[in-house]
N, C-alpha and C positions, 0 to 999 in steps of 0.2 A: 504493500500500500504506500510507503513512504518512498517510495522509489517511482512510483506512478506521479504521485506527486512534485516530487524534484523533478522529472520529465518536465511532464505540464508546465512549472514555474521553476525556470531552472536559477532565478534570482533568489530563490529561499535559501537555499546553500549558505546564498552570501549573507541572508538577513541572518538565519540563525550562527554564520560563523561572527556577525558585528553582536549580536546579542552575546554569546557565551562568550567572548574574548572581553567587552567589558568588563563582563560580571565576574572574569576571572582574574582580572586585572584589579578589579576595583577589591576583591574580598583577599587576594593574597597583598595588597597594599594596604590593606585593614588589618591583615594578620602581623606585617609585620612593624605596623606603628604600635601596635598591644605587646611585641615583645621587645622592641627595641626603643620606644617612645615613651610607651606610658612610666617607666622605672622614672625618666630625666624631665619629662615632661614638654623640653622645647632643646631643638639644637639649629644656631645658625649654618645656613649654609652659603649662601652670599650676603654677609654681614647683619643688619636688623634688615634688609631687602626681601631675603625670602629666608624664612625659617621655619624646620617639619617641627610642629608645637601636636599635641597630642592635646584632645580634646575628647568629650564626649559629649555628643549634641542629645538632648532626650525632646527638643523642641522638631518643630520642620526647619527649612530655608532660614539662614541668618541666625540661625539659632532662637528665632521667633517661639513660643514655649505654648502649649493646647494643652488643657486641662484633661480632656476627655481622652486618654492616649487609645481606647477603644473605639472609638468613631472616628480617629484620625487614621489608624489601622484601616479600617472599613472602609473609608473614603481614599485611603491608597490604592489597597486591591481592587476597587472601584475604576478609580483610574488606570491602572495599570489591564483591567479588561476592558474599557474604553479605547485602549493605546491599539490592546494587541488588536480591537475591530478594525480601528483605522488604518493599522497594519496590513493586514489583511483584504484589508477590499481595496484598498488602492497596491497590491501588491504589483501591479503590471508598468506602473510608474517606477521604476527605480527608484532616483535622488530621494522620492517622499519616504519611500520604503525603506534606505538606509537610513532616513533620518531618525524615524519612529524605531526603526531597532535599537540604535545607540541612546533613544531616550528610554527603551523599554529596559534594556540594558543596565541603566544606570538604576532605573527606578525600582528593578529587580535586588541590585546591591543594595541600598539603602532598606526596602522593606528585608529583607532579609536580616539586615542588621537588627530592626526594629522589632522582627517576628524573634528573634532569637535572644538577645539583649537587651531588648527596652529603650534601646537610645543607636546612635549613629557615629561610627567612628570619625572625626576629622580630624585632618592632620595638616594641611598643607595652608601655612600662611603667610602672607605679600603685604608690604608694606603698600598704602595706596595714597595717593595725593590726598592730601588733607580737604576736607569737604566741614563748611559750616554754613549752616542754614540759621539764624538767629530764630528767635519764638515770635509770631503771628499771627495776627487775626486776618482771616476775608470771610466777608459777608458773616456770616453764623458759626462759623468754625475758628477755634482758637487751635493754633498749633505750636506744639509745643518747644519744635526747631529738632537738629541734627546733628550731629558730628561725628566726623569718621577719619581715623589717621593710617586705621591697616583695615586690609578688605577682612571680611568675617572666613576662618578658616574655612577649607573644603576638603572634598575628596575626588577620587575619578568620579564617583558616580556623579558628583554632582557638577564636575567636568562636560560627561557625557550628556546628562539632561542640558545643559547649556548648551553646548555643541548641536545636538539635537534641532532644540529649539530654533537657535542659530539660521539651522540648514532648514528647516520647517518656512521660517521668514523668507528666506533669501528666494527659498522657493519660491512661493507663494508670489513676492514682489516682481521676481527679475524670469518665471520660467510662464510663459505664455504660449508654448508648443501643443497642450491639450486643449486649451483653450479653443485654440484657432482651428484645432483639427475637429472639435464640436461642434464648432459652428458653420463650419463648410459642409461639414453631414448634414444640414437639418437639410430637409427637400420643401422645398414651401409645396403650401397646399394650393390646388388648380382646382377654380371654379367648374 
């Protein structure tokens, strides 16, 4: 049956080798910031620029933090069968296709983390140009401002979702080849 399959869509090869090499990428670079990180907790490696700092996120994105860690599970795996539909029915597009694997990818490593540990390992962090946003009002909204002098740690997985995404835009903006071939098919209708 899986070979009928690879037949028919000989791009699945490539989907499922971008999904597993993530996810194998992302959980042996999780393995080995838990044994050679979490002891030291941070080591420079081009000076305060970039350094592997050992963290554990139990939050999502940014380290943003959700109470309910049972509904945010639900709402992953959620996503992530949403991912693999879009996957899937656009499977004859390439570019989209590779793009939604490396975010399936990614999104596979982090739940994985989450389903097994309860939090998310990161490691990887960049010093980032200093960002201040002072506190604000407009219209109805008081905000309370910003500051940022190193990007929030990450990992491949959340690499990959990025990249993904990335490749999802770019599509989207700059690829008009389906597009144009849909609309030359329509056959108008004769009175």
């Amino acid at each position: 049956m899986p070979n009928k399959l690879f037949l028919r869509y000989p791009q699945l090869k490539s989907i499922f080798v971008i999904i597993f090499s993530v996810l194998f990428l992302d959980q042996i670079t999780k393995v080995l910031a838990r044994v050679y990180l979490e002891p030291v907790h941070s080591v420079s490696v081009i000076g305060n620029f970039f350094r592997l700092t050992y963290v554990e996120n139990p939050g999502i994105a940014f380290g943003i933090r959700i109470d309910n860690k049972v509904f945010f599970t639900i709402l992953s795996i959620v996503a992530v069968v949403v991912i693999f539909y879009y996957l899937f029915s656009l499977r004859e597009r390439k570019g989209i296709s590779y793009a939604f694997a490396t975010i399936l990818g990614g999104a596979f490593g982090n739940l994985i983390d989450r389903f097994f540990y309860g939090r998310v390992v990161d490691f990887m962090d960049f010093e980032f140009f200093n960002i201040h946003i002072p506190p604000f009002k407009f219209l109805f909204f008081n905000f309370s401002g910003y500051s940022m002098d190193r990007w929030p740690v990450f990992n491949v997985a959340d690499m990959a979702v990025s990249l993904g995404m990335i490749m999802v835009i770019a599509i989207a903006v700059f690829d008009n080849d389906e597009q144009k071939e849909t609309s030359t098919d329509v056959v108008p209708e004769q009175d």
